[in-house]
N, C-alpha and C positions, 0 to 999 in steps of 0.2 A: 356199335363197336363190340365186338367180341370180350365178355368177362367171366366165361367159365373156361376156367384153365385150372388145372391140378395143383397140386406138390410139387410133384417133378419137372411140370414143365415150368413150373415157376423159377425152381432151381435151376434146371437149365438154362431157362432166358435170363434171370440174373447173375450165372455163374459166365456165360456167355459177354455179356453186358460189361459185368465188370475187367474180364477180359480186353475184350475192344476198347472200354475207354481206358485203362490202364493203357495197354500198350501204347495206344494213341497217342493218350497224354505224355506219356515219357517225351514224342516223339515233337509236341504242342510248346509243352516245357522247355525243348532242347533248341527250336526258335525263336522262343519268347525270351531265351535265359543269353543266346547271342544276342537276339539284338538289345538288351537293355543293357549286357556288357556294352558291345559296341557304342550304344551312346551314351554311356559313361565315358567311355574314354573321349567322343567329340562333344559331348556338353559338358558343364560345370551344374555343381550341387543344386544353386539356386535357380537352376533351371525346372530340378525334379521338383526341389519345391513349389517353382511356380504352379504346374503341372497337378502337381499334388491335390492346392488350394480349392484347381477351379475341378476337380472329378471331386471333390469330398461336395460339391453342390447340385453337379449333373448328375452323380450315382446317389445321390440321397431323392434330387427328383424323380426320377429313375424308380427307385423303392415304392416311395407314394403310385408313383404311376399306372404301378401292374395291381397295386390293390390287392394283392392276393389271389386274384382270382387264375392266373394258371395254377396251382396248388390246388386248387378246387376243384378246376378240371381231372387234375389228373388222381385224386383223391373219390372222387365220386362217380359211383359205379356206373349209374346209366344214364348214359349220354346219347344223345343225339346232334348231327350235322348241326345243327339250329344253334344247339350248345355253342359251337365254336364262331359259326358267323355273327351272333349275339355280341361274343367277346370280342370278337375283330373289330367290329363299326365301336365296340365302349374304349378299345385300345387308342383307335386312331381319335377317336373324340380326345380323349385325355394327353395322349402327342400335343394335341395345339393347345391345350390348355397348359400343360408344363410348358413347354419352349417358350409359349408367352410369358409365363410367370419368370423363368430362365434369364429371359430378354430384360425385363423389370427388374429383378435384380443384381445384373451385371454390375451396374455401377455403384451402387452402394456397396457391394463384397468388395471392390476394388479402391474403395476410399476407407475402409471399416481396418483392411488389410494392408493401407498406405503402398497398394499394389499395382499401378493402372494398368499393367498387361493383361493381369486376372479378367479385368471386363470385356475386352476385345477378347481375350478366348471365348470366355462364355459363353457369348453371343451367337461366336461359330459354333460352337459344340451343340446348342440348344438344337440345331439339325438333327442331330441323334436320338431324339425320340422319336421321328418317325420313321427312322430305322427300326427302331428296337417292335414298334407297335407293326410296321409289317412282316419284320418274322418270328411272331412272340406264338401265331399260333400255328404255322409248320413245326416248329422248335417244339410245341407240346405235344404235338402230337405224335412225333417219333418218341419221346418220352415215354407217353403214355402207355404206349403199344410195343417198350424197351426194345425199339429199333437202334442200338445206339450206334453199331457199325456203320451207318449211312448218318446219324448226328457228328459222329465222333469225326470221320473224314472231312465231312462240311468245314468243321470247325478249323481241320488242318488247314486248307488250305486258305481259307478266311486271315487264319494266323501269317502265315507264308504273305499274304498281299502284305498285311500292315506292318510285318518288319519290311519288305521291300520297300516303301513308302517311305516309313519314319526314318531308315536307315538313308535312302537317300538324300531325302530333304537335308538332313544332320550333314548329312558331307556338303551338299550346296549351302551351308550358311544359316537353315532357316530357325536354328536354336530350337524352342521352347513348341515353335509350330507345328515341328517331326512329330511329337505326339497328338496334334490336335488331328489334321489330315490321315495320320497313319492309322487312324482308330475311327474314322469316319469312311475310310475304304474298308476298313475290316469286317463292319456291318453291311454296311454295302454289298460286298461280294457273298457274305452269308446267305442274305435275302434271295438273290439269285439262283445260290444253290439250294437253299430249302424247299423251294418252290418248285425245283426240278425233280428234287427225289421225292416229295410226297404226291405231288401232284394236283394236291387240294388247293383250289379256290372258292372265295367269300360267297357268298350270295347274300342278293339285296334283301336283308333279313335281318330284322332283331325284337326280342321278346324283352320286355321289361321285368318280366315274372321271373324268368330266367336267372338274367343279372343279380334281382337280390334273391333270390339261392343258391345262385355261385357266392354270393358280397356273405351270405351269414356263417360260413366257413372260412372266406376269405377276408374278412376284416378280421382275427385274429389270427392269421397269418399275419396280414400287412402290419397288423400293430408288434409282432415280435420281430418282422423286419426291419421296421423302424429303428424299433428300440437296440436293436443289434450293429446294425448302422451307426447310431447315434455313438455307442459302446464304442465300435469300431475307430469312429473320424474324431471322437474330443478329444482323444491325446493329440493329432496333427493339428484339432484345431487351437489347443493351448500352445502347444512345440509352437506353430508360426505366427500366434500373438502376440507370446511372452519371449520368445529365446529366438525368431525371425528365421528366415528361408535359409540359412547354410543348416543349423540342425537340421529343421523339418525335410530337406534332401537326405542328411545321415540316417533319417528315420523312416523316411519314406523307403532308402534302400533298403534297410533290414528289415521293415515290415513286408516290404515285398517279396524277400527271400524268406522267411517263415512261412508266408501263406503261399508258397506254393506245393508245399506239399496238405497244407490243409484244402485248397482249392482243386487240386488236382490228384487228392488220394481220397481224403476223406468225403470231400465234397462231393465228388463222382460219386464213392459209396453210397452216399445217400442219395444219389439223383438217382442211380441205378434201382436200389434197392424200396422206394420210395410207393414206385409205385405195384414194388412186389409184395409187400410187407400190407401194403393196402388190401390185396385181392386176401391176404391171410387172416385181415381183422378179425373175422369171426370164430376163428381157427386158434382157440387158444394153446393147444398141445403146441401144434406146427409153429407157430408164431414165436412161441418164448425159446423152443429149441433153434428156428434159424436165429433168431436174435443173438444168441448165446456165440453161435457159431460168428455171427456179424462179428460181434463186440472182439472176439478173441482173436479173429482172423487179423483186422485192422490192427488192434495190437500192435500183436507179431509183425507187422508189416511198417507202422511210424514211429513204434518205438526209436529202433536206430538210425532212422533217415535223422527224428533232431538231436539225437544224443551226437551224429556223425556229424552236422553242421554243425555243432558244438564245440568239436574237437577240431573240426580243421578251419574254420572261421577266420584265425589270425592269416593261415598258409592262403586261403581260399582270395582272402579280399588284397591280399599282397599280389597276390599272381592273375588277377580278372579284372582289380579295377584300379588298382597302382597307389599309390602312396598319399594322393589328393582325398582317399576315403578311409586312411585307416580307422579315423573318430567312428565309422560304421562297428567294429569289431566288437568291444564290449558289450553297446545296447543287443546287437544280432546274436548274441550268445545267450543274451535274458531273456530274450527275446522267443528264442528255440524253445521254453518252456510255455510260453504263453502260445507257437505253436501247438505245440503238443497238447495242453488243454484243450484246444478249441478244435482239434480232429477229433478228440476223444468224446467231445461234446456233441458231435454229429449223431452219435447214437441215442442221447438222448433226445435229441430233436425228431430220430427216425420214429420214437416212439410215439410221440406224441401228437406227431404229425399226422401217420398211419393209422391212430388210434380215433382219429377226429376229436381231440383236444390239445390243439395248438393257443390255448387260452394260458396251458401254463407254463410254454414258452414265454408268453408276453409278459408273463408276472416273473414271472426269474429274472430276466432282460430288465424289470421296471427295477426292480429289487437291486440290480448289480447298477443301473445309471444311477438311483440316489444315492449310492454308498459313494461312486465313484467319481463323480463332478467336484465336489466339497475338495474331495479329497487329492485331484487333479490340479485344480489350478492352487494349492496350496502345496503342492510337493513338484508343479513344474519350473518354478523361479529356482530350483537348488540345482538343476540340469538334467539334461536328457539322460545320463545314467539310471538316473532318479525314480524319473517317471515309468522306466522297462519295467524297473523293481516292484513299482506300484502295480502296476498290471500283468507280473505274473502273479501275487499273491492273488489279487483280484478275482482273476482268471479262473487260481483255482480252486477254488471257493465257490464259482457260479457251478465248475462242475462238478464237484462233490455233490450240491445242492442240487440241480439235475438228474445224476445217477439215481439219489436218496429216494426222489419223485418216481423216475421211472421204475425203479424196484416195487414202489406199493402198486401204482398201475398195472403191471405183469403179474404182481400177487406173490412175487418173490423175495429173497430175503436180501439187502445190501450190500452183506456178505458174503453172497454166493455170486454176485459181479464181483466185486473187487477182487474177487480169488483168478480173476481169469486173468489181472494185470500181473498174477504173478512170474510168470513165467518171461515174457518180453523184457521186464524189470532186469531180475535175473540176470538175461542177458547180455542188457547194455552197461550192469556194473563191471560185470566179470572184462568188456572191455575197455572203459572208461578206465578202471583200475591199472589195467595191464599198460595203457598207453601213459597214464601220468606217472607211473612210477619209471616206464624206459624213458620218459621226454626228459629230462634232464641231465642222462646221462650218454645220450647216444641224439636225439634226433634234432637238438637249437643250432647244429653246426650245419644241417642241410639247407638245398634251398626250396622255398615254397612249394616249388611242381613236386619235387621228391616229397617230401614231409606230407603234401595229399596221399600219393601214394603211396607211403609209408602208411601212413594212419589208414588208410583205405583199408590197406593188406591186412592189417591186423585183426582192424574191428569185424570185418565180414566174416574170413573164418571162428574165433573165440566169438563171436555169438553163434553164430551157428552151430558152434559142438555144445555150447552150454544152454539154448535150446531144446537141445536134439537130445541130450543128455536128461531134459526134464518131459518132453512129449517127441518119442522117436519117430512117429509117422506126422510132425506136424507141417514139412514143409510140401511130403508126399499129399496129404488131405488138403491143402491149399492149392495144389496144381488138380488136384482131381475136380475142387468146388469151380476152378475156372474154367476147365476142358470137360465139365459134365454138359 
């Protein structure tokens, strides 16, 4: 594979990149965000909860499964074909070994969680790893080679099947199973299309010498996977221990409106840039000036997506999922900051990842589960308000502690990041300010749809001039970094 590429074209292909999957994503977002309205409105809470239970043990399988070793792939410079059909026969090995294990545990998740539906999902869903294992290395390899305009499309349409699915099932009756089915065609249809755009197939080939050189990069990956994971699912799994399946639905929905913009702004950022930041390793000038540019671009960009889900939260879940969710509204507002940390946090992952020390990912991540466990199931019996509160402080304290890390690794000063939050900040007080001082005199008398639009109206332009007012070419330099 091709790894001598410039500056420039690097800038291109990841100013491109994030392009494509930007737009995409809005477009991913925009069918994933109907259809999880939609079946809100034909299921009930404790359906998400169920739903919830049995992905917090598929996707924790899932984590273990890939071992790290895509990361590895796409982290390390020279590769060969052999590379990837190596990984292919260790993916599909490891498919049958999770779904067995999957299979084994169904039933005890399902007595543990006084749940017996949980075990008949799991059972089906344990299918989905060898989904995942046959298009895990088409999937890297558009990655690698920042093809994302032919990843990003794939994905669209993937998406498009499994709301058509789940969306159906839900009107015929089938509850809880919309999502099981609708998410088992969505890989499906993936695999089909990865196949067709890259063109790559296996050969009967695998190196054992390989594997652990991909495994001695890739097992500190997996272990800050893990532990992020883990981070991730112990609030859901305390919420549906202690406080049972109608909370863990209120929380299920607001954590899933938070991470979509972590999933699909920042996340992207860092799938884009991941493996651009990589071919710079050695390039310290270049490296800490696109970082800079990273760090500050992102910013500008999620600062007011959750300051704005903050602000229209009450209007938003009144008018999308109706009056059976308004318990959502509080935690999805605390929520929005524990957002906001954990996009912010992407960068430092980009560093450390790109840098081939993803070891101290794993120890930040170990650091934030001992703090957090103790301190979880002793602050979930007072309520789900509770526990949001708990895991913004959390939150933002792992990234302080990240940022701190990745300043000494750059060789820069901690201060000279945090100066680039200044600006975004700025912006989102100047409308946060403007909008709670009109809300009580003008905007409790409208209804929902207006009050979005209203607040909408506001917050776009006053950030924008207060901004533009602290860096005049910043929105012109963000359209040039995507169309270079």
């Amino acid at each position: 594979m091709q790894e001598n590429i410039s500056l420039k074209e690097i800038k291109e292909k990841s100013g491109q990149g994030v392009t494509w999957v930007g737009g995409v994503e809005v477009l991913i977002r925009g069918v994933q965000f109907g259809a999880t309205v939609t079946l809100a409105r034909l299921l009930m809470p404790e359906d998400f909860g169920l739903i919830s239970i049995a992905f917090i043990f598929t996707q924790f399988s899932y984590v273990l499964f890939d071992f790290g070793l895509g990361s590895a792939l796409i982290q390390k410079k020279d590769l060969s074909d052999s590379h990837f059909s190596t990984v292919f026969w260790s993916y599909l090995a490891l498919a049958f070994v999770f779904a067995s294990l999957v299979l084994v545990l169904a039933g005890p998740v399902a007595v543990y969680f006084r749940m017996p539906q949980v075990g008949n999902i799991l059972k089906v869903l344990s299918a989905i790893f060898f989904l995942y294992a046959l298009n895990a290395i088409p999937f890297i390899r558009l990655m690698k080679d920042i093809r994302f305009k032919q990843l990003t499309l794939a994905q669209l349409a993937s998406v498009m099947v499994y709301a058509m699915v789940a969306i159906g099932m839900a009107f015929m009756g089938y509850g809880v199973w919309s999502f099981v089915f609708g998410s088992l065609s969505e890989q499906f249809i993936l695999i089909l299309l990865l196949y067709k755009i890259t063109g790559w197939r296996p050969k009967f080939y695998f190196n054992r010498e390989q594997i652990i050189e991909l495994f001695r990069f890739g097992k500190n990956v997996l272990a800050t996977r893990l532990l992020s994971y883990f981070n991730l699912n112990a609030p859901q799994f305390a919420i549906g221990k202690i406080l049972g399946t109608g909370p863990l639905g209120y929380y299920s929905v607001a954590f899933q409106m938070v991470e979509i913009p972590v999933q699909r702004i920042s996340k992207n950022v860092l799938k884009v840039m991941f493996p651009a930041f990589s071919k710079l390793q050695d390039q310290e000038q270049d490296y800490v000036h696109m970082y800079r540019r990273t760090v500050y671009y992102l910013a500008i960009i999620v600062f007011p997506v959750f300051a704005g889900l903050y602000v229209i939260a009450p209007a938003f879940i009144r008018a999308f999922y109706g009056g059976k969710w308004q318990a959502v509204v509080a935690p999805l507002q605390i929520l929005t900051l524990v957002g906001l940390f954990r996009s912010l946090m992407m960068n430092n992952s980009l560093v450390f990842l790109s840098k081939g020390k993803p070891y101290v990912d794993s120890l930040l991540n170990l650091g934030y589960a001992l703090l957090l466990v103790p301190f979880l199931f002793l602050v979930t019996p007072l309520g789900l308000l509770k526990v949001t509160v708990l895991l913004a402080v959390f939150t933002f304290v792992l990234f302080v502690s990240g940022q701190i890390v990745s300043a000494r690794i750059l060789g820069v000063s901690f201060g000279s990041l945090v100066i680039l939050y200044r600006v975004p900040l700025l912006g989102i007080l100047g409308f946060l300010a403007l909008i709670k001082w009109l809300e009580p005199l003008y905007f409790h008398r409208l209804s929902s749809w207006l009050q979005m639009l209203v607040y909408i109206g506001i917050a776009v332009p006053v950030y924008m001039i207060v901004v533009m007012l602290q860096d005049r070419q910043v929105f012109k330099k963000i359209k040039g970094l995507l169309h270079s």
